[in-house]
C-alpha positions in Angstrom: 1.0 2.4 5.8 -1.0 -0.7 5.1 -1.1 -2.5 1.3 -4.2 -1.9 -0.2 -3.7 -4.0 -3.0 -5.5 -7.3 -3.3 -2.0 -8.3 -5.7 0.9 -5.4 -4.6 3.3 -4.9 -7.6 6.1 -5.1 -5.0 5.8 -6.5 -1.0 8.0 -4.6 1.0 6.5 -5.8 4.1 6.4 -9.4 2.8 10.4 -9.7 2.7 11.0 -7.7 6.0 8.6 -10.4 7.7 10.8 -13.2 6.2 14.5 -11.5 6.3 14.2 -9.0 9.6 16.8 -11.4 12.1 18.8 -11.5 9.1 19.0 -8.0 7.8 19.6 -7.1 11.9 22.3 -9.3 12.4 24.2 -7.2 9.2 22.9 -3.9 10.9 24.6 -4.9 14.2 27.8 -6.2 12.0 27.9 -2.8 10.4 27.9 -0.8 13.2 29.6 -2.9 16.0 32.7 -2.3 13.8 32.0 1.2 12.6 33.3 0.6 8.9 30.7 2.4 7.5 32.3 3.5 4.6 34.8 1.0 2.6 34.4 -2.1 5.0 35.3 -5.7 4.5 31.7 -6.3 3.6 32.3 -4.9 0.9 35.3 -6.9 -0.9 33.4 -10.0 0.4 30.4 -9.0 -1.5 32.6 -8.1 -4.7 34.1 -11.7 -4.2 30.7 -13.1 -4.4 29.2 -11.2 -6.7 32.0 -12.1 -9.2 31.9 -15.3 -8.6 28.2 -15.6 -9.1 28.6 -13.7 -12.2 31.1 -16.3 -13.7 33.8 -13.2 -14.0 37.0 -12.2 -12.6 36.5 -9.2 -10.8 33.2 -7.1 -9.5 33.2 -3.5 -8.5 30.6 -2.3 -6.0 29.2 1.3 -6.6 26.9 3.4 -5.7 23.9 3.0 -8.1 23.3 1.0 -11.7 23.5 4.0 -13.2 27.7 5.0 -12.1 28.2 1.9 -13.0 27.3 2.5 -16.8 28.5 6.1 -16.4 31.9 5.4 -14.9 32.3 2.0 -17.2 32.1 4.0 -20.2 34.4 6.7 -18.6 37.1 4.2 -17.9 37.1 2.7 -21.4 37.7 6.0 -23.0 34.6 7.0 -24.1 33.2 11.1 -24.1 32.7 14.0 -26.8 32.6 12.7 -30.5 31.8 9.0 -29.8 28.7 7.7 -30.8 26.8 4.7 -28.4 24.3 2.9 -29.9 21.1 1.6 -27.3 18.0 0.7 -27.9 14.9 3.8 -27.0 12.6 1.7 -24.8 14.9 1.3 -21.6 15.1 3.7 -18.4 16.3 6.9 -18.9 19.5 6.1 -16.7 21.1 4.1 -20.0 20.9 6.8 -22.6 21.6 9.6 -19.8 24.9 8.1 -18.8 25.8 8.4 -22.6 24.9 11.8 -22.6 26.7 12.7 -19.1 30.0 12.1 -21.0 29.9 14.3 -23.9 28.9 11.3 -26.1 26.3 11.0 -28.2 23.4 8.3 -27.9 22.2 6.8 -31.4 19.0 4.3 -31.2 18.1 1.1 -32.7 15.2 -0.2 -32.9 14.0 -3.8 -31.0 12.7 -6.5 -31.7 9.1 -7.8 -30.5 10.2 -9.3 -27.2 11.9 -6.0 -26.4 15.4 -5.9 -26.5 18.0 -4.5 -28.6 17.9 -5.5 -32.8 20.6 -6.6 -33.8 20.1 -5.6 -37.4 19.3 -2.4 -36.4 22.2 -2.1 -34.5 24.2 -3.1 -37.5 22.5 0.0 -40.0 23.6 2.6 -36.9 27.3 2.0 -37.3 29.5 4.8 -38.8 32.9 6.0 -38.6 31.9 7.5 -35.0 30.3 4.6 -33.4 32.4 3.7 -30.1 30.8 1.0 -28.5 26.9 -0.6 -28.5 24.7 -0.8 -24.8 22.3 -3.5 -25.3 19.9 -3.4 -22.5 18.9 -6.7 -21.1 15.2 -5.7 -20.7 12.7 -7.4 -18.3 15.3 -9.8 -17.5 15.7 -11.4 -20.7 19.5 -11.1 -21.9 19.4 -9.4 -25.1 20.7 -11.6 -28.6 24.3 -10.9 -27.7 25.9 -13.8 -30.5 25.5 -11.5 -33.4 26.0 -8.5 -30.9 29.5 -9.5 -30.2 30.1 -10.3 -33.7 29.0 -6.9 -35.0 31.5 -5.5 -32.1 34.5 -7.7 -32.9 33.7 -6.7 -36.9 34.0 -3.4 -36.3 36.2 -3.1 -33.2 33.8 -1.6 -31.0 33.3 -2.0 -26.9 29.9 -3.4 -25.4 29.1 -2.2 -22.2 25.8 -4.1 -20.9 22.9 -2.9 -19.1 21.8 -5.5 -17.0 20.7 -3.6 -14.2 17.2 -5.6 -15.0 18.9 -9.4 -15.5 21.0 -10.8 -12.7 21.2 -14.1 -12.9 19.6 -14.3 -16.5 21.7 -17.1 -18.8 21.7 -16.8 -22.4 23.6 -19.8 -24.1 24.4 -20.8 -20.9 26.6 -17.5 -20.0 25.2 -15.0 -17.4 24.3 -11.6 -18.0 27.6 -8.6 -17.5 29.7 -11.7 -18.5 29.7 -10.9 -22.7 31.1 -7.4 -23.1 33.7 -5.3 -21.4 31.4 -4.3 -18.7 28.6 -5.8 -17.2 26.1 -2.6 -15.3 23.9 -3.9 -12.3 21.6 -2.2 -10.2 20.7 -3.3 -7.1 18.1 -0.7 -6.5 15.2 -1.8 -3.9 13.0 -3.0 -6.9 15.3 -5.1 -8.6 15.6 -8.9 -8.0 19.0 -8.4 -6.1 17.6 -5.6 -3.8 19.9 -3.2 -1.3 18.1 -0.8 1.2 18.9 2.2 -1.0 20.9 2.6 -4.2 23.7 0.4 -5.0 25.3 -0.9 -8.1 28.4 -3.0 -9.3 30.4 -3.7 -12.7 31.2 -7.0 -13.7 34.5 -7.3 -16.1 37.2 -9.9 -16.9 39.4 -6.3 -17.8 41.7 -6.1 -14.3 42.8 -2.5 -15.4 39.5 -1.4 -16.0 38.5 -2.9 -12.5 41.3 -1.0 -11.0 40.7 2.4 -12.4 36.8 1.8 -11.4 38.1 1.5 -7.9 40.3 4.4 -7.9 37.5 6.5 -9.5 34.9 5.7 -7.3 37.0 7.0 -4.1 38.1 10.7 -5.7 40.8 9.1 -8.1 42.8 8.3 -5.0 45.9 6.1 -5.2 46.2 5.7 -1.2 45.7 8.6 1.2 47.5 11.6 -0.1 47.8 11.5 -4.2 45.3 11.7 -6.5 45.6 10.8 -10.1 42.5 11.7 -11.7 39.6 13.6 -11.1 37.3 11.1 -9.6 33.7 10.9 -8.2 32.2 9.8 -4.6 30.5 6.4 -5.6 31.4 4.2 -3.3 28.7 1.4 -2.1 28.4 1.6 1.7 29.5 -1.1 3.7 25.9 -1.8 5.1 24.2 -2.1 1.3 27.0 -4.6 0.8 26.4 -6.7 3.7 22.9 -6.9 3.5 23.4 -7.6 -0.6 26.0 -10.4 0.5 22.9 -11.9 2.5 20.2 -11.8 -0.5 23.0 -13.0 -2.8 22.9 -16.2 -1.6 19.3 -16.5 -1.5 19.3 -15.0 -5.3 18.4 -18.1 -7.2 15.1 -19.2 -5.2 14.0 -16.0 -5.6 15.1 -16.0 -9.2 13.4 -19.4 -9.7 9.9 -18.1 -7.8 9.6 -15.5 -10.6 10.1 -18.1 -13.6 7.5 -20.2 -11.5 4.9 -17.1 -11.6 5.9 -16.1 -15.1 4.8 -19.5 -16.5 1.3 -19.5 -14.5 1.2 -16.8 -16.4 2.2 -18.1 -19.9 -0.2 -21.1 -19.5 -3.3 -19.3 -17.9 -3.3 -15.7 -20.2 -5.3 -16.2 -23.0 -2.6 -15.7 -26.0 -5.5 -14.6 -28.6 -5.7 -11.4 -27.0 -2.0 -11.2 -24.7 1.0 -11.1 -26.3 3.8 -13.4 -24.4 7.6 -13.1 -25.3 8.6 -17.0 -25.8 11.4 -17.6 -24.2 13.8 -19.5 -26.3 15.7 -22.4 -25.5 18.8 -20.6 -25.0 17.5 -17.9 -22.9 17.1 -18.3 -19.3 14.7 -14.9 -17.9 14.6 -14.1 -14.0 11.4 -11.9 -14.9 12.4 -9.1 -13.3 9.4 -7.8 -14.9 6.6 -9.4 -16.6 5.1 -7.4 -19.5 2.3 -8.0 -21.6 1.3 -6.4 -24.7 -2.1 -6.1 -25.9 -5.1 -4.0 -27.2 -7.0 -1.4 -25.3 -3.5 -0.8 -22.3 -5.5 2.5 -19.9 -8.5 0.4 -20.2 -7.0 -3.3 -18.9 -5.2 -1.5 -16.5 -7.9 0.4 -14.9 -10.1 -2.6 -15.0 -7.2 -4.4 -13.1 -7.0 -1.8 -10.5 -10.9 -1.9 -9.3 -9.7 -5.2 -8.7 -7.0 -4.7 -6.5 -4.3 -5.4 -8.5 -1.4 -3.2 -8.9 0.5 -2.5 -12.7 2.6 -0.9 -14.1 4.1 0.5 -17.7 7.8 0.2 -18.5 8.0 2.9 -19.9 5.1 4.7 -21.9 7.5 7.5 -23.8 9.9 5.9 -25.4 13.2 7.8 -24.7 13.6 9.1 -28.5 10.6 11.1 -28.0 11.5 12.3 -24.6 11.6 16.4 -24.0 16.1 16.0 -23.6 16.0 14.0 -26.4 15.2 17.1 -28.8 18.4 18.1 -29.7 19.0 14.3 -30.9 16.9 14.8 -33.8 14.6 12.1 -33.6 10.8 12.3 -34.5 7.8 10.0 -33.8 7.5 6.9 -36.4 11.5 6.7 -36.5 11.4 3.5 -33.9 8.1 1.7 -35.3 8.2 -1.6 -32.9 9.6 0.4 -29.6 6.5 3.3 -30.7 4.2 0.1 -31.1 5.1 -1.4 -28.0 4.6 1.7 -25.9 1.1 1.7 -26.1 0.4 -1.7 -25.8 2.6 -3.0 -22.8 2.2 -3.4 -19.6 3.8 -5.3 -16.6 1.8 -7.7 -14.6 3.1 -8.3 -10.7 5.2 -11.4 -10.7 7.2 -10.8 -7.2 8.6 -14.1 -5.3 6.5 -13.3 -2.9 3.0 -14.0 -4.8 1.0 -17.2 -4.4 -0.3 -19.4 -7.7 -3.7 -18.2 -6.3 -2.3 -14.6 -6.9 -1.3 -15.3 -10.3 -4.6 -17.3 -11.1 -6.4 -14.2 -10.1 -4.7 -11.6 -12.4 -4.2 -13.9 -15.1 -8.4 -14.5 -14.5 -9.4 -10.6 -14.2 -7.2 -10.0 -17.7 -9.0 -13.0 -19.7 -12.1 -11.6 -18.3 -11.8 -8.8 -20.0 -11.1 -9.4 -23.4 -13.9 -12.1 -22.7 -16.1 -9.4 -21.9 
């Protein structure tokens, strides 16, 4: 089906046109050796993928979201510990707490989303386990006094950063702080497979090990199984082609940070609300999200246009239907509650023109203008 949009939140057809001989050539490696399942594409793209990372071993999954689950699995975590993450991420963080027997706790964030480290701090009791920062919109989350609050109180940090490959903060990449790093490399995120896929980052060998033995059934070789395990392997083909986009990561990476600063100098700040990005944060935008007045109306207005938005996310997972039995009401996370109903995320894809950005960034200043 043909895009419609004058400025496409995502351009599927955009990247096909540009990678097709490419993404055929790892279709015709794939299947010309038949290793569909566990094939050496997919060691070479943990090798990579490590190594990108800055870490010592990667393990390739099948979605972001095993990769938190099985992460927190493999350090010990289930019924009776306590995770503290923040409310405003995608379900799939807060789930995978729940999926173990464990039970989430929020913290509030701070106003360029992410995590509070203060708030994190007033969560700890004698149950707390470990804390998931999420590293939302690409930004890494304020990990220095993260990690000290972990080290302080001996507890494990398994990061979400299904949202911020290739993001730097102080100069380290994302999934290289804690004792897991969780990516996704679902077909809207910066690193992008042609389905679900996922990996862990860690420096921990035996907690790399046990993530490959769990993935495959708990196997240790053919015939003996030493724990119950899941199916959660990433195929062979998702790893070639990641292998492929992998090394083309940081120009698309960079095109982003190009569009979000058209943004940041063209949106008028009286009336849009811009994160700063500080000097030791380095964002790959994998969104770009605004805040401001008057959300269903700006958005609507933006659609007559032709351009495509978004809201991530406009129920904050505190007051989410499963989250009942957490005990949470509304006013209990003021800034994630505040921010709900005043973000929203402008298309900043690699494959947009400045032309595309001056036009968005026009359409919203018209607005408020008018």
């Amino acid at each position: 089906m043909a895009n419609t949009w004058r400025v496409p939140y995502v351009n599927f057809p955009v990247q096909w046109a540009e990678e097709a001989e490419l993404v055929r050539e790892c279709i015709e490696a794939v299947f010309s050796r038949g290793d569909f399942v566990g094939g050496g594409a997919v060691a070479t793209f943990e090798a990579e993928a490590a190594a990108y990372c800055g870490v010592k071993h990667a393990v390739a999954l099948n979605s972001g979201t095993d990769a938190l689950i099985m992460s927190m699995r493999a350090l010990g975590i289930g019924p009776g510990d306590e995770v503290i993450t923040p409310p405003n991420s995608f379900v799939a963080s807060t789930a995978a707490i729940a999926h173990l027997g464990a039970t989430p706790v929020f913290a509030d964030v701070l106003p360029d989303q992410n995590i509070d480290p203060e708030a994190v701090a007033n969560e700890i009791t004698q149950n707390t386990r470990a804390i998931m920062p999420v590293h939302l919109t690409g930004r890494v989350a304020d990990m220095a006094p993260i990690m000290d609050l972990a080290k302080q109180h001996g507890l494990q940090v398994i990061e979400d950063a299904a949202q911020a490959i290739g993001s730097l903060y102080d100069g380290k990449k994302s999934g290289t702080f804690g004792d897991a790093g969780c990516f996704s490399a679902h077909p809207l995120k910066n690193l992008n497979a042609g389905g679900d896929a996922g990996f862990v980052t860690t420096n921990n060998g035996d907690l790399a090990e046990n993530l490959r033995r769990m993935r495959n059934h708990g196997l240790e070789g053919r015939d003996t199984v030493l724990e119950w395990g899941w199916v959660s392997r990433m195929d062979t083909l998702q790893a070639a082609l990641l292998s492929m986009r992998l090394a083309r990561l940081d120009k698309v990476n960079a095109r982003r940070r190009h569009n979000a600063s058209l943004y940041h100098e063209l949106l008028d700040p009286l009336h849009v609300f811009m994160p700063p990005e500080r000097k030791i944060e380095h964002n790959t935008w994998h969104t770009f999200v605004i805040q401001i007045e008057r959300r269903e109306a700006l958005k609507a207005w933006l659609a007559e246009k032709g351009i495509e938005t978004a809201v991530h996310y406009p129920v904050p997972l505190h007051l989410q239907p499963a989250a009942i039995e957490l005990g949470y009401r509304e006013g209990d996370m003021p800034e994630t509650e505040r921010q709900a109903a005043r973000i929203l995320t402008l298309p900043v894809n690699q494959f947009l023109k400045d032309e595309d950005i001056e036009f968005v960034a026009n359409a919203v200043n018209r607005f408020f203008a008018a």
